[in-house]
Every structure is written in structure tokens, then in C-alpha cells.
C-alpha positions in Angstrom: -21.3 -3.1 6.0 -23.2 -0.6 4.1 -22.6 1.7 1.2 -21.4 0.9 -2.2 -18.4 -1.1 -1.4 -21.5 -3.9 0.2 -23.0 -3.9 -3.4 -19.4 -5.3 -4.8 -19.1 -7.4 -1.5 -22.4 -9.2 -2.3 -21.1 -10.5 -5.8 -17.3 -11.8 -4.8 -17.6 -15.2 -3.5 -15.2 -15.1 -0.5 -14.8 -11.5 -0.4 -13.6 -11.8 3.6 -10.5 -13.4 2.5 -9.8 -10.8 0.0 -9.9 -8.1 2.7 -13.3 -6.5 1.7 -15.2 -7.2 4.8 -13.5 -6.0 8.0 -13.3 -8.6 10.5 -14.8 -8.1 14.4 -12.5 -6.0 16.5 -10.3 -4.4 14.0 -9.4 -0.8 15.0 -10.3 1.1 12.0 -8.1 4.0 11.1 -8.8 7.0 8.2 -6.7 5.6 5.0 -5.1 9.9 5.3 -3.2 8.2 8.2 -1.0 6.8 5.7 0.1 10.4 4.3 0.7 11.3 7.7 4.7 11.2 8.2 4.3 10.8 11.8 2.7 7.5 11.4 4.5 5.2 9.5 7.9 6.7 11.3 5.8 5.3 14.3 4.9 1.9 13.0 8.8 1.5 11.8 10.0 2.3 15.0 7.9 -0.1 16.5 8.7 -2.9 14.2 12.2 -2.5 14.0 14.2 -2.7 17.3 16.1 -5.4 15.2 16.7 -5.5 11.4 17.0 -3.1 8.6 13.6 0.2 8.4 13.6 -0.2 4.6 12.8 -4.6 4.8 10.5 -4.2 7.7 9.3 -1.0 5.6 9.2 -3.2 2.5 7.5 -5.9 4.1 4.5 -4.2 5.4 3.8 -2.4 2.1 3.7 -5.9 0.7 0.7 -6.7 2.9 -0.7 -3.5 3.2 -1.2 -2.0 -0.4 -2.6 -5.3 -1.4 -5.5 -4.3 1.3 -5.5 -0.9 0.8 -5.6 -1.3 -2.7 -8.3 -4.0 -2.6 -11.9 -1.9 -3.0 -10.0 -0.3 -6.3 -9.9 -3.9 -7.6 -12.6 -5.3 -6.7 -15.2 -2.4 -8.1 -13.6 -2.7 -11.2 -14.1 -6.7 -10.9 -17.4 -6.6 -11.2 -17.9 -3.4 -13.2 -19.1 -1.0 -9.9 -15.7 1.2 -9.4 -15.0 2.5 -6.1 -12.6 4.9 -5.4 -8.9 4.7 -4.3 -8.9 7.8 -2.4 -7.4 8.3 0.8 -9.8 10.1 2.1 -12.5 8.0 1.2 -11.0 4.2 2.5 -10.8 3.6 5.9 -8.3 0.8 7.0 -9.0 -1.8 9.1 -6.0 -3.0 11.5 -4.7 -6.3 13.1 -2.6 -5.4 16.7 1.1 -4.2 15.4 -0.5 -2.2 12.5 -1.1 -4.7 9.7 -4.2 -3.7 7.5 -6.4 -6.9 7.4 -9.0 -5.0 5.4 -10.2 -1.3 3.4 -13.5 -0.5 3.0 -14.3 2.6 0.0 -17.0 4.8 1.1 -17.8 5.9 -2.2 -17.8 5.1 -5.9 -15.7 7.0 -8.7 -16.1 7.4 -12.0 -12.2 7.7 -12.4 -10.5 4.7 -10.2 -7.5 4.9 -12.0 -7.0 9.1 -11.0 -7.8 8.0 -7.5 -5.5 5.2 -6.8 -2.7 7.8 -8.3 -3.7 9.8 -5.6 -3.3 7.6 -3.2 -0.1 6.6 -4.2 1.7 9.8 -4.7 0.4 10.4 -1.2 1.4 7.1 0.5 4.6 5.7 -1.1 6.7 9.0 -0.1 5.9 9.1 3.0 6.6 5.1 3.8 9.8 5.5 1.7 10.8 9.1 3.8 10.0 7.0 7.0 12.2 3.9 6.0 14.9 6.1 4.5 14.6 3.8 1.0 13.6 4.9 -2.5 10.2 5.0 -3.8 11.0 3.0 -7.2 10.3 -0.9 -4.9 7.0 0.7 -3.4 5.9 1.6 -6.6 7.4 -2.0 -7.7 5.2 -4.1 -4.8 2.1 -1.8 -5.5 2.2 -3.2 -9.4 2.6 -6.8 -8.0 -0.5 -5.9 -5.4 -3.0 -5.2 -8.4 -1.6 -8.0 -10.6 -2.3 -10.7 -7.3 -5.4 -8.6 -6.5 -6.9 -9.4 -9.7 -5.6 -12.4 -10.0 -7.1 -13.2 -6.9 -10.5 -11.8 -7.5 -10.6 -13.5 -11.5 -10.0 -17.0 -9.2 -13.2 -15.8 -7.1 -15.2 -14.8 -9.9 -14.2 -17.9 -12.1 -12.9 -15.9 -15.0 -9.1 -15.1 -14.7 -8.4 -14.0 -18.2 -10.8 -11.6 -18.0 -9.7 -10.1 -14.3 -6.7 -10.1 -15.2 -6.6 -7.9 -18.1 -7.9 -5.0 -16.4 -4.2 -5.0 -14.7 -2.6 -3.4 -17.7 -5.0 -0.9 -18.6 -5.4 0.5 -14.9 -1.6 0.5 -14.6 -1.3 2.4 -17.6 -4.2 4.9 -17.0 -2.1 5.4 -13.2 1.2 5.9 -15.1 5.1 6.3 -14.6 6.8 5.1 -11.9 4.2 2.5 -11.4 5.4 -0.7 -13.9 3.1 -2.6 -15.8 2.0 -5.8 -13.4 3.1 -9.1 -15.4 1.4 -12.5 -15.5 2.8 -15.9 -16.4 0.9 -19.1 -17.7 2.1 -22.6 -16.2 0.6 -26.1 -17.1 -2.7 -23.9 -17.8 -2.5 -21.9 -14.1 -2.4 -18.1 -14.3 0.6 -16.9 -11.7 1.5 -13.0 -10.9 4.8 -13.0 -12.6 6.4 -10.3 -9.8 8.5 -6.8 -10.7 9.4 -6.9 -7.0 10.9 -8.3 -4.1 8.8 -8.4 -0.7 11.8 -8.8 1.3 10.1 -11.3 3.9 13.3 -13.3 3.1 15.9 -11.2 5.1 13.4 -11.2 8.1 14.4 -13.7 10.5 12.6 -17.1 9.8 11.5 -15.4 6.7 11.5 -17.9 3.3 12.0 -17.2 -0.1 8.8 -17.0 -2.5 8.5 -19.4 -5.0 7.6 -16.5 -7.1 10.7 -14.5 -5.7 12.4 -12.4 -9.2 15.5 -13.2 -7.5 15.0 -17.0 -8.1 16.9 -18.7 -10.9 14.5 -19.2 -13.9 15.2 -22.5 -14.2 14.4 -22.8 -10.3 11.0 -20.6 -10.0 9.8 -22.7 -13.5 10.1 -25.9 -11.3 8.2 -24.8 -8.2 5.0 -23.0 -10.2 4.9 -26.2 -12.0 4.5 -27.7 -8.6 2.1 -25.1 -7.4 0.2 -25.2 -10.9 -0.4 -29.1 -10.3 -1.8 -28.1 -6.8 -4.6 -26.0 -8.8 -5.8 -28.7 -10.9 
């Protein structure tokens, strides 16, 4: 990899894993493809001979906007921003048409005006494709920044401070996108989620432990589980 996006690769520790570095034999694919009705009306149809456009639809954006949003993140990690913009990321893709990872061909001074743009361009289209409302794209996209930088703090070894870039940059993208959330259990930092990733109505799918539809009393009990696994 060259380009900027290899200067903010070099300083994440595990930066493969966090879809920065695009593995051997992914097809790569311009990010503008998202914009492109055509093409996630393709990938639907192609992933939904059984089961419901908006889950399958909900599903994928789950995985894909936390890759696609990746670069975003991780410049602003480390204090190098690269830019959100379609037309700068190109996508990386497993078989079936699962991003694996994005890769931002140049910097910009305004990551927060670029990631709008990529959003206003993306999330209509996937919602028009799935016949589904925008509001739970926005919703996962706001949960994909606040486990992005969640994940990258882990990386870096300074959650707190990762993490509170999520506010600011949700802020600075604005209305619909909702403010991402975090929770503190027995000393572990966990995405507290606005939305539901659906992977539950798929068939085998399970329920998160994170999953807002969880009792309280029942998600407390299973971070508390997952918090002891951290420490």
C-alpha cells in the first residue's frame, strides 16, 4: 500500500484486522459504486432469494460501513485525517459482496464534511434498494464509528481518548446521524448501540450481547461476562 492511508497504517498495531490493509485477492471496487442504485438492488437480489431485502439490507450495512468508514477513523486516530469521500476510497470485496477493507487515496482537511458526503450518498440508495427507511442506516453508521474507535483506542492503548473523538465527529456530520454512545463495565469501555444489526432474524443468526433490544438487566449481565474476558 502506498499513499497517505500507509502513513496511518504504519502506526495502528494490527491495522489488517481493522480493515485498513486489503487482503490478497480482494476485488477492489470504486467506493461511487455504492451511490450507484443499480448496485446494491444487485447485491440484494442476490442475497435475498429467502428472507426479508431490508434485514439482509440491514445486515450488510452493519459490516460494510464499519469498513467503508474505517480510513475516516483511523486518520483521525492518529491525528493524519483522510477523507471519507466516495470518490476517493476504494472498497475491497470478499466473494458475495462483503467489503473486507477501504483504502482513502487522499487526506482532507475536513473528515467530518466528507463522511457526510458519503453518507447522504450511500444510505439512500441502500435504503431505496431494500425498500426500508434511512433513520436504521443512519442508526448502524453511528454504532460503526463508536466500535471503530473503540476498536482503534484498544489498538493504540488509549481508549478514552479514541473514543471521544466519536461525539465531536458525529456532531460536526449532523442530523439524522445520532450521537454514538459508550458504556463503562467493571473498567471495560463497550459501544453502547442506537441500533439493531438485524443478524438475529437471519437464519442461524444470534442475538448480540450488546443487542438494544436486550432487557437491561440481561445485556448488564453478559458485558459483565465479556468485561471479565478483557481483564
Amino acid at each position: 500500500m502506498i499513499g497517505p492511508q500507509a502513513q496511518v497504517v504504519a502506526r495502528i498495531p494490527g491495522a489488517a484486522g481493522l480493515g485498513l490493509v486489503p487482503p490478497a485477492g480482494a476485488l477492489a471496487v470504486p467506493a461511487t459504486a455504492l451511490a450507484d442504485p443499480a448496485w446494491p438492488a444487485a447485491l440484494l437480489a442476490a442475497r435475498t432469494r429467502a428472507g426479508s431485502p431490508r434485514v439482509h439490507a440491514t445486515v450488510w450495512w452493519y459490516s460494510a460501513s464499519a469498513v467503508l468508514l474505517g480510513p475516516v477513523l483511523a486518520g483521525l486516530a492518529i491525528g493524519r485525517p483522510l477523507s471519507g469521500r466516495l470518490a476517493d476510497t476504494t472498497l475491497f470485496l470478499r466473494p458475495g459482496g462483503l467489503p473486507v477493507a477501504a483504502v482513502a487515496s487522499a487526506p482532507d482537511a475536513d473528515p467530518a464534511g466528507g463522511l457526510r458526503e458519503c453518507l447522504d450518498a450511500v444510505v439512500p440508495a441502500l435504503a431505496a434498494a431494500a425498500g426500508m427507511r434511512e433513520r436504521p442506516l443512519w442508526a448502524i453508521a453511528a454504532d460503526s464509528i463508536a466500535n471503530g474507535l473503540l476498536a482503534l483506542g484498544r489498538a493504540l492503548g488509549d481508549v478514552p481518548a479514541v473514543t471521544s473523538l466519536a461525539g465531536p465527529l458525529a456532531a460536526a456530520v449532523g442530523p439524522p446521524l445520532p450521537a454514538p454512545r459508550y458504556t463503562d463495565v467493571s473498567g471495560v469501555r463497550f459501544a453502547r448501540r442506537v441500533s439493531c444489526c438485524e443478524v438475529d432474524r437471519l437464519p442461524h443468526g444470534s442475538t448480540c450481547i450488546s443487542c438494544p433490544r436486550r432487557r437491561p438487566d440481561e445485556r448488564q449481565v453478559l458485558l459483565e461476562d465479556a468485561a471479565g474476558r478483557f481483564g
